[in-house]
C-alpha positions as CSV (number, residue, x, y, z in Angstrom):
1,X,6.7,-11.5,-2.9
2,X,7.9,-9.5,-6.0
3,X,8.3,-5.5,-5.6
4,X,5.9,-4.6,-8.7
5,X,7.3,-1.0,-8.6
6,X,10.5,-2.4,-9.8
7,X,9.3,-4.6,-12.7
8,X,6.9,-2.0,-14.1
9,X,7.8,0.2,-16.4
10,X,6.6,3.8,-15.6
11,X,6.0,6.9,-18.0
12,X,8.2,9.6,-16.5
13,X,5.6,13.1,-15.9
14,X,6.2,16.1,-14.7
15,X,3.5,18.7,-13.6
16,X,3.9,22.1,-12.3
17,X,2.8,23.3,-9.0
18,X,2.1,27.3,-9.7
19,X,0.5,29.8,-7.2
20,X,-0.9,32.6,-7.6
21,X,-2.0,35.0,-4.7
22,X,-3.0,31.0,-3.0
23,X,-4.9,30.2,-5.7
24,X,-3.2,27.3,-8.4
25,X,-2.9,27.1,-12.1
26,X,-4.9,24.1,-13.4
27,X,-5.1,22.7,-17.3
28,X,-8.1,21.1,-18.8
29,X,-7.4,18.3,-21.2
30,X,-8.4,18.6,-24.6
31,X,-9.3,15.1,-24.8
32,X,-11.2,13.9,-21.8
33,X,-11.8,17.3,-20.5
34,X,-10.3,16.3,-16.9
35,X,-8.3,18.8,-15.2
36,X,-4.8,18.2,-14.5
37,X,-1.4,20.2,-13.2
38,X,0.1,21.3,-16.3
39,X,3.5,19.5,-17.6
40,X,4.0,16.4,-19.9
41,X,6.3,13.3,-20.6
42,X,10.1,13.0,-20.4
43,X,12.0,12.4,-23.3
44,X,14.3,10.0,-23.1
45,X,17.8,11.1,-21.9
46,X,15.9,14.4,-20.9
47,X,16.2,15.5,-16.9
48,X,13.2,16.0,-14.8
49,X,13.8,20.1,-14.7
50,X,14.5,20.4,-18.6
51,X,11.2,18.4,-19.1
52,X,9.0,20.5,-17.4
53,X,10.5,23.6,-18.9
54,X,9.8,22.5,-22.0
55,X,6.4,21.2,-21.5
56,X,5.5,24.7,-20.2
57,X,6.5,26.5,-23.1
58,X,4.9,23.8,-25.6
59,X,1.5,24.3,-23.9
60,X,1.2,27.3,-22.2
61,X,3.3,29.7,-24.2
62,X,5.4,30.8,-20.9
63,X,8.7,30.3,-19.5
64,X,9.3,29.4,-15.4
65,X,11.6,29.0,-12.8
66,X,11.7,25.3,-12.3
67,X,11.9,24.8,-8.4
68,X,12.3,21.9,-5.9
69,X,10.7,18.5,-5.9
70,X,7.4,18.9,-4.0
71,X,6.2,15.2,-4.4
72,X,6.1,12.0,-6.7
73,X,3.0,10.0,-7.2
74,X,2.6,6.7,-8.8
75,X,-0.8,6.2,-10.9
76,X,-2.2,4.7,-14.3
77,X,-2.6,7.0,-17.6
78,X,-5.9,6.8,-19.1
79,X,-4.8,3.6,-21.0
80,X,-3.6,1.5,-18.1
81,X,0.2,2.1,-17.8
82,X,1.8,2.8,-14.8
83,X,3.5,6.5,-14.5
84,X,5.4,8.5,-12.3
85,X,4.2,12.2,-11.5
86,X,6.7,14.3,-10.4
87,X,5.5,17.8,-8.9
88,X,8.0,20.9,-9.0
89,X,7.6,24.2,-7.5
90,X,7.1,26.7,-10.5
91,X,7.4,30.6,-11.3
92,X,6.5,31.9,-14.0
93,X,8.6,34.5,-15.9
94,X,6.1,37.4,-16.2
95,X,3.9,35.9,-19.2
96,X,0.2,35.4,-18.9
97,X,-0.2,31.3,-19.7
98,X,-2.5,30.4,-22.6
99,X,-4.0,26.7,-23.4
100,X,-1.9,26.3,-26.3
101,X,-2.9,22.6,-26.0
102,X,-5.8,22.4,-23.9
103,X,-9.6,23.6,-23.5
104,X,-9.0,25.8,-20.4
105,X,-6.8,27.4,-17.9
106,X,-8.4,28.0,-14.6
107,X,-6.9,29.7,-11.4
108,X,-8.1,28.0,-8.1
109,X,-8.0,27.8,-4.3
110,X,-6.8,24.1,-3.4
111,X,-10.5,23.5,-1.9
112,X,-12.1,24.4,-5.2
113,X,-9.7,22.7,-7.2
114,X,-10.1,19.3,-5.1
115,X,-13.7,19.7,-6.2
116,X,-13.3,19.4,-9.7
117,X,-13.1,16.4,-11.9
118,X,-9.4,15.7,-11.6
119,X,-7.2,13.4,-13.2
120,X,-7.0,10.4,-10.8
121,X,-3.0,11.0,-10.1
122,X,-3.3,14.6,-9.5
123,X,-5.8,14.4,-7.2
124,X,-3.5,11.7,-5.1
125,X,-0.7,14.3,-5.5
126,X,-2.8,17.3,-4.7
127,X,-4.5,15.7,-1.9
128,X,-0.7,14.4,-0.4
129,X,0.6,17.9,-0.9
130,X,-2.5,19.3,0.6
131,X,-2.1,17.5,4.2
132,X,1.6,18.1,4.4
133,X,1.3,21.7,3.7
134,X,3.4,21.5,1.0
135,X,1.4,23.8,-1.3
136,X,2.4,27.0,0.4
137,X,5.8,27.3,-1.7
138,X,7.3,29.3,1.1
139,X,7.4,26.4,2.9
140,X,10.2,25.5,0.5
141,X,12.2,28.8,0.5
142,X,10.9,29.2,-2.9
């Protein structure tokens, strides 16, 4: 038996995991109008930390502390193809985030934010970091 991780060839995402007073920032998409942590694709030859950076400031007009690795997740995009979520602890520098390129921003406690209709691979994530307590960003000294 073959190890299929190995022959497929995943999309490299990034998504931010942002609190704020417990509660975390999610992103509705433009085009499905599913909610999702906010990042984006890896260019190539572009690390993991520099992506999400940049993804940040593309779509929600704000710069942020990139922070530790919380958690990868392997799902499908939309379209079929396999991809690679990886979640990083974020701060934001001071600026109030806009949805330069989606329909909403919303604020909300993990409970609430389970309960709404999720991108399939963020829910895996958010459910995973969910029941290893690895939402409370202290938990990483961050």
């Amino acid at each position: 038996m073959t190890n299929l991780s190995a022959e497929l060839n995943f999309l490299e995402v990034t998504c931010a995991v942002i609190l704020r007073d417990g509660r975390l920032l999610l992103a509705q998409r433009a085009k499905n109008g599913l909610w999702e942590l906010p990042g984006g694709k890896a260019e190539p030859g572009e690390t993991l930390n520099a992506c999400l950076a940049r993804e940040l400031a593309e779509e929600l007009a704000v710069s942020a502390q990139v922070g530790p690795l919380l958690a990868t997740q392997e799902g499908l995009t939309p379209n079929g193809e396999p991809l690679r979520l990886h979640a990083f602890a974020c701060r934001l520098n001071g600026q109030i985030p806009q949805p330069l390129e989606h329909r909403a921003l919303a604020w909300q406690e993990i409970g609430l934010a389970l309960g709404m209709e999720l991108c399939p691979t963020d829910r895996a994530l958010l459910e995973r970091l969910k029941s290893t307590g690895d939402l409370d960003n202290s938990a990483h000294g961050w």
